[in-house]
N, C-alpha and C positions, 0 to 999 in steps of 0.2 A: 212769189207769194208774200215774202215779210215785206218788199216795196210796196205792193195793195192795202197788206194787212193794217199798216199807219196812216191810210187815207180814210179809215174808216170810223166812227164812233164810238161802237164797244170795245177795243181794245184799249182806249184812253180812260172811258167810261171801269172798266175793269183796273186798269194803275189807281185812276181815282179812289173808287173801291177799295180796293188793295189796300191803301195806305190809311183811310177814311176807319177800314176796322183797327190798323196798327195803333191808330189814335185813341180806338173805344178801349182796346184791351189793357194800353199805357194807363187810362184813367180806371180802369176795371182793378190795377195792380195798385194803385193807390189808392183809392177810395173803397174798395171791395174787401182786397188783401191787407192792405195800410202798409201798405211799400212807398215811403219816400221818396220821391226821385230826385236825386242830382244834378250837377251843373251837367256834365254829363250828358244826363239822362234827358232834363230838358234840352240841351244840343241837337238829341239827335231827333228829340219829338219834332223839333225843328226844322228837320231833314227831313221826317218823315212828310210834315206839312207842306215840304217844298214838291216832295215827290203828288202831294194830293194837290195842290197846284197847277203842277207839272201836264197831270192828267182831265184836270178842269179846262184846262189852255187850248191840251190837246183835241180835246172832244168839241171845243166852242167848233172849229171848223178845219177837220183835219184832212179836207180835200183841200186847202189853199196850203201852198207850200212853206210860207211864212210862216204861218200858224202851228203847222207840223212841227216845224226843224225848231221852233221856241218852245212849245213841250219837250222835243228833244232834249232839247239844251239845258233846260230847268230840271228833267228825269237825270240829266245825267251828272249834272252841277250835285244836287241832291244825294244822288246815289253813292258819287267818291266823298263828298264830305261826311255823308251819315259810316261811311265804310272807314275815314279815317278817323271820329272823332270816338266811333265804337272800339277800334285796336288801339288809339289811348287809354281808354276805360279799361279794354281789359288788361292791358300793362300796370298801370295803377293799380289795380285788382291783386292780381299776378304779381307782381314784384315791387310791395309796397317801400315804400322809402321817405323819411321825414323831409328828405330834399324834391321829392316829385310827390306834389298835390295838385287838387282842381280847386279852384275857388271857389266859393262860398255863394256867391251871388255872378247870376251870367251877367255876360261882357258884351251887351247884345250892341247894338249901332246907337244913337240918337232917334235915330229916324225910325227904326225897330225893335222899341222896348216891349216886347211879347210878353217879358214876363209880366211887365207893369200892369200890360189890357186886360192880359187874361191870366193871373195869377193861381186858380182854380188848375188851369192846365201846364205854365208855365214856371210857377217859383217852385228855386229848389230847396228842400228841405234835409236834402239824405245828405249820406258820406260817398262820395265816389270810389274810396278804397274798400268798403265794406260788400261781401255777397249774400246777398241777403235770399236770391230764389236762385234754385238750377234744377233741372231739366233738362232729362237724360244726359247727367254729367255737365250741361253746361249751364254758365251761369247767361243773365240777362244781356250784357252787353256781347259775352261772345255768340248767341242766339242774333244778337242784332248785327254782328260780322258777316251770321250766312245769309240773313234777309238782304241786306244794303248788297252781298257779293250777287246774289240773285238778283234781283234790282239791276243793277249793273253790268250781269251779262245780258241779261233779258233787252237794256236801252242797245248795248254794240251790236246787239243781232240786228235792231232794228236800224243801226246808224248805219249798219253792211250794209243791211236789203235797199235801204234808200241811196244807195250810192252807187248799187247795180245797175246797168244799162236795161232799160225797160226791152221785155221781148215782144219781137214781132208778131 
């Protein structure tokens, strides 16, 4: 079933999805609420756009095997970096320290100044040590802990299924 289930379009179309609202509600928290985001914060929008990506790739034609295992690869790339760069945030959070900060301005590639294109969604403005929203006890980036750990187990389920001998 999970080896079928990735040859097919809506489940890619659904990660797209997925990540696509993660991206509305990030700018719903800034421009609606006037939550700041962070180096951080932006980080992980980053991740999330890898994981919307991921599932754009996916869907273009998820019966060619190629095509599949690089959504794979880009959902899964995405989902440990959004997963480590959120348990920084909450440590910074959590156990602030004048010797551990985030900087001020992301540290994106040459080749990938995100913030630069799209500054609206990308520059950061906030304090990464600061909690500014929580929900049900937890703050924003440990919320993005369990999304990125879901994310995550959701890509190995599908890494198993595709690595299952197809049944007769």
């Amino acid at each position: 079933m999970l080896k079928q289930l990735a040859s097919f379009r809506t489940p890619w179309l659904l990660l797209a999805s997925s990540a696509l609202i993660l991206e509305m509600v990030a700018l719903f928290f800034q421009y609606g609420m006037r939550l700041e985001p962070c180096v951080m914060c932006v980080y992980q929008r980053v991740a999330v756009l890898g994981l919307f990506v991921a599932g754009v790739v996916g869907a273009f034609a998820p019966e060619k095997p190629l095509v599949r295992w690089a959504g794979i690869g880009g959902w899964l790339v995405s989902a440990i970096w959004g997963l480590k760069i959120a348990y920084e945030h909450v440590d910074l959070q959590l156990d602030p320290s004048p010797f551990k900060q985030c900087a001020f301005i992301p540290d994106f590639p040459a080749w990938f100044k995100v913030d630069q294109w799209l500054p609206a969604v990308f520059e950061a403005r906030g304090d990464c040590t600061q909690t500014v929203w929580q929900f049900l006890g937890l703050s924003m980036p440990q919320w993005m802990m369990v999304i990125f750990s879901l994310y995550l187990l959701v890509a190995l389920a599908v890494i198993i299924g595709q690595l299952l001998p197809k049944k007769a």
